[in-house]
ZASEKOL-556766 format. One record per residue: x, y, z of N, C-alpha, C in turn; residue number from 1. Coordinates in steps of 0.02 Angstrom, whole numbers, plus 50000, padded with zeros to 5 digits. Layout:
N
[[X; Y; Z]; [X; Y; Z]; [X; Y; Z]; NUM]
...
REM end
This chain:
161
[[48496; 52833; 50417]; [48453; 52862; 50468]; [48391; 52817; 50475]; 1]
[[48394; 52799; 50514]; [48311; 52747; 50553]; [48249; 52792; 50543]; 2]
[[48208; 52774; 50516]; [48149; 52819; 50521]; [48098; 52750; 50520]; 3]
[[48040; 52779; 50542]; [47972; 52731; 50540]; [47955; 52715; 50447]; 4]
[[47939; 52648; 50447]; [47921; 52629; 50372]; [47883; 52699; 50344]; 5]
[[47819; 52711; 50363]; [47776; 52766; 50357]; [47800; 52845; 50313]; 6]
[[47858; 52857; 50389]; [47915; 52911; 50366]; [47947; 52898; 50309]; 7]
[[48000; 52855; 50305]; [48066; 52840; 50256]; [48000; 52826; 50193]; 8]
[[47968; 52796; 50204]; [47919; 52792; 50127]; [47911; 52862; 50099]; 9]
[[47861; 52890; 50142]; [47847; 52956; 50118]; [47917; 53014; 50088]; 10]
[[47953; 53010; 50122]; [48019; 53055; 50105]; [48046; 52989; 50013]; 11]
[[48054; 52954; 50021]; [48071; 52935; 49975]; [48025; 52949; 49924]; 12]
[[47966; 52932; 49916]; [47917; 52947; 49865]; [47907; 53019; 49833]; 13]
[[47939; 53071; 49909]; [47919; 53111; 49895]; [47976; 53157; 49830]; 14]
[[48044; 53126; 49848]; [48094; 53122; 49802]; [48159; 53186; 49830]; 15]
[[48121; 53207; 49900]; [48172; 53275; 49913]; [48199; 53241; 49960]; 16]
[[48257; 53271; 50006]; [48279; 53237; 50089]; [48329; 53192; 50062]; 17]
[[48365; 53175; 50115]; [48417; 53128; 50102]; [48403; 53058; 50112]; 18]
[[48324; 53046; 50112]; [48320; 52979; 50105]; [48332; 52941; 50034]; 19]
[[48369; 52917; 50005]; [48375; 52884; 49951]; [48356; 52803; 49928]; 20]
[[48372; 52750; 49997]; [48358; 52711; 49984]; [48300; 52655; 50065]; 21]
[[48272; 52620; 50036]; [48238; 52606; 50117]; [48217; 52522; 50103]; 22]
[[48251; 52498; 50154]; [48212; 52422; 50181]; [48141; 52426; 50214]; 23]
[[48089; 52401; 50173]; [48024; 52409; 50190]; [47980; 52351; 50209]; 24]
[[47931; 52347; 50212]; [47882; 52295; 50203]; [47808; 52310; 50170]; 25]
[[47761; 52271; 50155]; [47700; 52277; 50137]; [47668; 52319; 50182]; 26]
[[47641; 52363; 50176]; [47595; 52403; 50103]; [47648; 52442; 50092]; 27]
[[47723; 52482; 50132]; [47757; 52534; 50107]; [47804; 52515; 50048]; 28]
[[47826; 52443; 50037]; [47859; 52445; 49976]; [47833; 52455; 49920]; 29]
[[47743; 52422; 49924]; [47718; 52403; 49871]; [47710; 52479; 49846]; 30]
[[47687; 52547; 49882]; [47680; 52586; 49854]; [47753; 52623; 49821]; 31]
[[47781; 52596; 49850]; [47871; 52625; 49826]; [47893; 52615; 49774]; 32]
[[47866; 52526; 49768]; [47883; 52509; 49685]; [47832; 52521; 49647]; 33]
[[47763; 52573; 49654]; [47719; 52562; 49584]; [47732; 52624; 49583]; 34]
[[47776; 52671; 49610]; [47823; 52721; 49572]; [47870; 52719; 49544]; 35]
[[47867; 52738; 49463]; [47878; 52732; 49420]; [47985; 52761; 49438]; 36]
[[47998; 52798; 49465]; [48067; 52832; 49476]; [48116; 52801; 49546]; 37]
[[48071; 52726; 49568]; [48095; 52692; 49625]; [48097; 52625; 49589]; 38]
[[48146; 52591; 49609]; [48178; 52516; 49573]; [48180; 52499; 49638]; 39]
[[48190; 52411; 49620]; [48205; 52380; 49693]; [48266; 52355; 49664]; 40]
[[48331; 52359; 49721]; [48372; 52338; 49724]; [48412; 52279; 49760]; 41]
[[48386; 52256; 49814]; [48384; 52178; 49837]; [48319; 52181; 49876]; 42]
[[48298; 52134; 49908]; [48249; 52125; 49961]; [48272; 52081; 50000]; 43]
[[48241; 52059; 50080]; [48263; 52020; 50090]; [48267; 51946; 50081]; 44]
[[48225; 51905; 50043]; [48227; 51853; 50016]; [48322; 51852; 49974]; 45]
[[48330; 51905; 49946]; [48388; 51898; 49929]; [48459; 51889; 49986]; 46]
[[48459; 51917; 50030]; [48486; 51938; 50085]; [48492; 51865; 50135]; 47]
[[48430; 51832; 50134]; [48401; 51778; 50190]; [48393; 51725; 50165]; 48]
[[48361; 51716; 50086]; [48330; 51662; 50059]; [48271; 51675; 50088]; 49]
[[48201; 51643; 50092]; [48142; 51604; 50088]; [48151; 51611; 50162]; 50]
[[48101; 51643; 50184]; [48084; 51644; 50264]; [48022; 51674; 50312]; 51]
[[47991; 51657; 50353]; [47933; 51682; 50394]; [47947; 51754; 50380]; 52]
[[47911; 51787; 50366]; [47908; 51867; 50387]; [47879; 51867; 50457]; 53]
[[47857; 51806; 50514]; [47802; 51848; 50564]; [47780; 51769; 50607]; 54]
[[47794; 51780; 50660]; [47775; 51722; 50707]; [47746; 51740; 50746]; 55]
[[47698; 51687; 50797]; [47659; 51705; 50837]; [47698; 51679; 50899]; 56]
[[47686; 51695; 50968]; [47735; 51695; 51020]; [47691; 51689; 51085]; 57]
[[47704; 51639; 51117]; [47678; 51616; 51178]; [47733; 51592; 51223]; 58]
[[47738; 51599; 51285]; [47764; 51571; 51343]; [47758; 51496; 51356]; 59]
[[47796; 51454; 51369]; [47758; 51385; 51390]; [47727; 51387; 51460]; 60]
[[47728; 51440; 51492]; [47689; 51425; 51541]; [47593; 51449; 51520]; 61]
[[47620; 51502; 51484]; [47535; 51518; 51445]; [47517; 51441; 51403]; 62]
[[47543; 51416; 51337]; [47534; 51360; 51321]; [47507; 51302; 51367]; 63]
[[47557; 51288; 51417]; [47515; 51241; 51467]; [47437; 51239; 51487]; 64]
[[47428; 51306; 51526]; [47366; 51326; 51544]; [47306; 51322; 51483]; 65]
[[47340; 51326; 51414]; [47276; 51336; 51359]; [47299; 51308; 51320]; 66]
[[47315; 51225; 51331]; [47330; 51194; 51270]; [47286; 51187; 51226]; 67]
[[47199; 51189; 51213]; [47152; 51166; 51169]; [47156; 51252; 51131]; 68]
[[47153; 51287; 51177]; [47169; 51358; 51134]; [47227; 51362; 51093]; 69]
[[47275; 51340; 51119]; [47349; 51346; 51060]; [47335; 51306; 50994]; 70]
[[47317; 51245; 50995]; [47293; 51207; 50972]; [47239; 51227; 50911]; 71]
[[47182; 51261; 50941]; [47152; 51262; 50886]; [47181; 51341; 50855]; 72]
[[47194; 51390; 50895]; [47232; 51457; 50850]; [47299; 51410; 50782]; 73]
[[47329; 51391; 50794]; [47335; 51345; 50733]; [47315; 51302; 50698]; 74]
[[47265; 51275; 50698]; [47213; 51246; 50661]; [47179; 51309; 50612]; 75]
[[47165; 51356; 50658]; [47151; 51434; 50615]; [47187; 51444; 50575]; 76]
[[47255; 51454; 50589]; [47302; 51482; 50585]; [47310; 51437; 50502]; 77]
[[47312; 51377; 50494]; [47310; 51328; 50442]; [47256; 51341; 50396]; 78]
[[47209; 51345; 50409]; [47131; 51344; 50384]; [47151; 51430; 50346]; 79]
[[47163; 51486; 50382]; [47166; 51571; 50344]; [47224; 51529; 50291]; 80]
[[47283; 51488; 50303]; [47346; 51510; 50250]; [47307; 51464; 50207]; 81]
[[47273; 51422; 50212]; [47248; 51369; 50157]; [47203; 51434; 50089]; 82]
[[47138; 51457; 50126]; [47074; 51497; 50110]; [47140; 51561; 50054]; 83]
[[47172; 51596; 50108]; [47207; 51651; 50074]; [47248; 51633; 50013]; 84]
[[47288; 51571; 49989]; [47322; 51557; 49942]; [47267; 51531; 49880]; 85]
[[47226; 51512; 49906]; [47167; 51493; 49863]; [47116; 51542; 49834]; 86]
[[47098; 51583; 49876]; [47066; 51642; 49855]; [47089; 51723; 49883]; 87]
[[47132; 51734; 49836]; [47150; 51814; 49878]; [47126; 51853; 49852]; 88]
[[47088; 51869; 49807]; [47052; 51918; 49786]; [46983; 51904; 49862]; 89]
[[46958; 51854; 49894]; [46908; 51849; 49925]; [46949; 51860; 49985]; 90]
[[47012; 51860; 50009]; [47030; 51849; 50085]; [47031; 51932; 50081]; 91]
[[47081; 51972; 50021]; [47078; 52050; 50019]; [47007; 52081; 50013]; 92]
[[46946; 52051; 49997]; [46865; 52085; 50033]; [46848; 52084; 50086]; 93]
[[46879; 52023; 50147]; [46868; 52026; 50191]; [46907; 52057; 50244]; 94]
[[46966; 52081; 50222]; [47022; 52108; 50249]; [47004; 52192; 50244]; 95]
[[46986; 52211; 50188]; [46939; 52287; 50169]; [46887; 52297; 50217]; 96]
[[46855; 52219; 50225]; [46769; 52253; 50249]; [46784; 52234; 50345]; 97]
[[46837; 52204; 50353]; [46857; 52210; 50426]; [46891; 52281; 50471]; 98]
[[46933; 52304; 50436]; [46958; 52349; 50450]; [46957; 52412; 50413]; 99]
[[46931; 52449; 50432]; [46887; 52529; 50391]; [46958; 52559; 50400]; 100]
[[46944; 52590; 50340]; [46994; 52662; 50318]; [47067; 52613; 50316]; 101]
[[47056; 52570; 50268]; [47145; 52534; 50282]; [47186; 52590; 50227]; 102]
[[47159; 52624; 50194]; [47178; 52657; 50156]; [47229; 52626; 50087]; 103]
[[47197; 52543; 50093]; [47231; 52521; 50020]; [47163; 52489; 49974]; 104]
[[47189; 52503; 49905]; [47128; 52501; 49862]; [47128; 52394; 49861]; 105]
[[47039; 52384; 49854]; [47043; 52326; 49855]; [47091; 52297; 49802]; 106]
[[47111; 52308; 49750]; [47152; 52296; 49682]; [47226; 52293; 49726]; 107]
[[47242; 52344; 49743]; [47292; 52312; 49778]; [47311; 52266; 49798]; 108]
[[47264; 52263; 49846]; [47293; 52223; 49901]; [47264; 52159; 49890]; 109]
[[47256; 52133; 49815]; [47249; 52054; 49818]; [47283; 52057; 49768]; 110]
[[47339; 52130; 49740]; [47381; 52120; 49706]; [47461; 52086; 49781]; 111]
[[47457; 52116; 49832]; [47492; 52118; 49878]; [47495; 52046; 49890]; 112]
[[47425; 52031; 49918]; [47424; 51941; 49944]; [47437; 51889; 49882]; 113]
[[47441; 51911; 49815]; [47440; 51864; 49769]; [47519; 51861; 49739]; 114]
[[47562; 51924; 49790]; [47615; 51907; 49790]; [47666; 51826; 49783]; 115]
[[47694; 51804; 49723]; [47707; 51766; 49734]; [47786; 51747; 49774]; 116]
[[47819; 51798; 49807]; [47877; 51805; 49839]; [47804; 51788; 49926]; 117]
[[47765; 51809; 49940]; [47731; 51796; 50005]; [47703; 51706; 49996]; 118]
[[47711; 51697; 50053]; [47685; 51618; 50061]; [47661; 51649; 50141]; 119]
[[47603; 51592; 50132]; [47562; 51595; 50186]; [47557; 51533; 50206]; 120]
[[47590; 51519; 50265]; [47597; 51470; 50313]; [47623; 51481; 50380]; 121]
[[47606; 51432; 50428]; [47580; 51403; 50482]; [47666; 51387; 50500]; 122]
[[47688; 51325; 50435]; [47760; 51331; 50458]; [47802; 51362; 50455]; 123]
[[47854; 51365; 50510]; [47899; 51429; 50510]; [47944; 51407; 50440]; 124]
[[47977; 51464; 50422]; [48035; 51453; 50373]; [48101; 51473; 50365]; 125]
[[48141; 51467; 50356]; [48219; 51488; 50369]; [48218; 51506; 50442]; 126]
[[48193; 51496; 50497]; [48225; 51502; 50569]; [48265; 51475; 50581]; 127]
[[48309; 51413; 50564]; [48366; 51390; 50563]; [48419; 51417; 50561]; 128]
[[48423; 51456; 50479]; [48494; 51518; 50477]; [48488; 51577; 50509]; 129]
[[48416; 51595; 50548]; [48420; 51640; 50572]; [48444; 51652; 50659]; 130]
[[48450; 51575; 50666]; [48455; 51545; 50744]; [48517; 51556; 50715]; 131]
[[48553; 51524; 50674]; [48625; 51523; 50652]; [48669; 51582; 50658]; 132]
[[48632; 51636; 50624]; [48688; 51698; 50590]; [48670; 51728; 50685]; 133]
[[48601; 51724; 50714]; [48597; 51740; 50804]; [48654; 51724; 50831]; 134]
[[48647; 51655; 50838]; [48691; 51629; 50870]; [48780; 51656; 50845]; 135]
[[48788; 51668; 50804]; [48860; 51694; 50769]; [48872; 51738; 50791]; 136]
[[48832; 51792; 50782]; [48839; 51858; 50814]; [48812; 51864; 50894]; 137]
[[48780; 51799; 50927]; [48810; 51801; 51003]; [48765; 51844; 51029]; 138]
[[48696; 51839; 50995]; [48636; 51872; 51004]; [48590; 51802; 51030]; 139]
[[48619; 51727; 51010]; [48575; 51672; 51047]; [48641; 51642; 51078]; 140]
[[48624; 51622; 51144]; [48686; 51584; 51171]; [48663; 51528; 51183]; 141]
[[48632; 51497; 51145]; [48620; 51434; 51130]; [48615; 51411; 51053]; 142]
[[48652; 51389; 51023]; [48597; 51381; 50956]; [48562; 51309; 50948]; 143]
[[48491; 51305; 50923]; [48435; 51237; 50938]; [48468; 51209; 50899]; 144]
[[48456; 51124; 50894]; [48487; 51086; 50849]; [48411; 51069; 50807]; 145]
[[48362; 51098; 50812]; [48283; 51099; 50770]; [48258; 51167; 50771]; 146]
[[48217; 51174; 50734]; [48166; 51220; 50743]; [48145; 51213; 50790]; 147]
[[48108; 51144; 50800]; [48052; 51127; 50839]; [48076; 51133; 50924]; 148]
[[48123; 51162; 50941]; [48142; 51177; 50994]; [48129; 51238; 51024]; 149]
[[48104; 51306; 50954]; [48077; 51364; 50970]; [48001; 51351; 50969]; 150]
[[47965; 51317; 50970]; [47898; 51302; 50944]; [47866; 51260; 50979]; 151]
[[47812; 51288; 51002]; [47760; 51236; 51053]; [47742; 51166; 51008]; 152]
[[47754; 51109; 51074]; [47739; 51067; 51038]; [47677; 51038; 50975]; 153]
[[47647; 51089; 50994]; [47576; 51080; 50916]; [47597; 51074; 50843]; 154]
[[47643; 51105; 50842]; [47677; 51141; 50778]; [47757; 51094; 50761]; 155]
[[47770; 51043; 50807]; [47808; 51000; 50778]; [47814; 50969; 50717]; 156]
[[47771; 50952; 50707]; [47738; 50896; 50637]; [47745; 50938; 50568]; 157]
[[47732; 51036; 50578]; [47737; 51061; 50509]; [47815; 51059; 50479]; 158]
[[47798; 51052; 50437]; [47844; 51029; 50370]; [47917; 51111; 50382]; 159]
[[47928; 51137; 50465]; [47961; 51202; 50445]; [48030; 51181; 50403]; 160]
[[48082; 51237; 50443]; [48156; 51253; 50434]; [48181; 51295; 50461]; 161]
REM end
């Protein structure tokens, strides 16, 4: 049964309902597994290997019009994944004192970012098998022979996959 992360968390935690098991993400897994009567049983790193959780998405006709803007939002974009792998106890204070009532304790959540299954980068990762297993199942009717074929040209040069 499909339910919102939010939902299927709560019913699971809560231990009644026929939710038994749930594919999640950050903050709902993390609270799933620091209950003590919930195990993790694959994730998707297991499932996928090593891959972006999260891309940013522009049109090339938007790109055109704002190339110095695309441009430097990844330069940002480089500069947060650099700052956050280096200091996450300091990126999770500023992440607290930006957004009120996130309702996760600071301890958390530079337990969350200091995740070492999370990588924080700019370059994409495993989009390749994911263009692949698309394309298989006939969900891309094209498949790229690069990454760099989904990706404004700024972002050629990172090191993806």
């Amino acid at each position: 049964m499909a339910r919102p992360d939010a939902a299927a968390a709560a019913a699971l935690l809560a231990g009644k309902g026929d939710i038994t098991a749930h594919f999640s993400r950050t903050p709902y897994a993390d609270d799933e597994l620091a209950n003590p009567a919930i195990h993790r049983v694959m994730d998707s790193f297991d499932i996928a290997g090593p891959h972006s959780a999260a891309v940013l998405a522009a049109t090339t006709r938007f790109r055109d019009a704002n190339k110095t803007l695309c441009a430097a939002i990844l330069s940002a974009l480089q500069e947060a994944d650099e700052f956050i792998k280096q200091n996450p106890g300091a990126a999770a204070e500023i992440f607290v004192a930006t957004v009120k009532d996130s309702g996760i304790s600071l301890e958390d959540l530079t337990d969350m970012i200091g995740d070492p299954d999370l990588a924080y980068t700019a370059a994409p990762v495993g989009l390749m098998r994911l263009a692949d297993f698309m394309h298989r199942v006939g969900r891309l009717k094209h498949r790229p022979t690069a990454w760099q074929e989904l990706f404004l040209p700024e972002a050629k040069d990172l090191p993806g996959n």
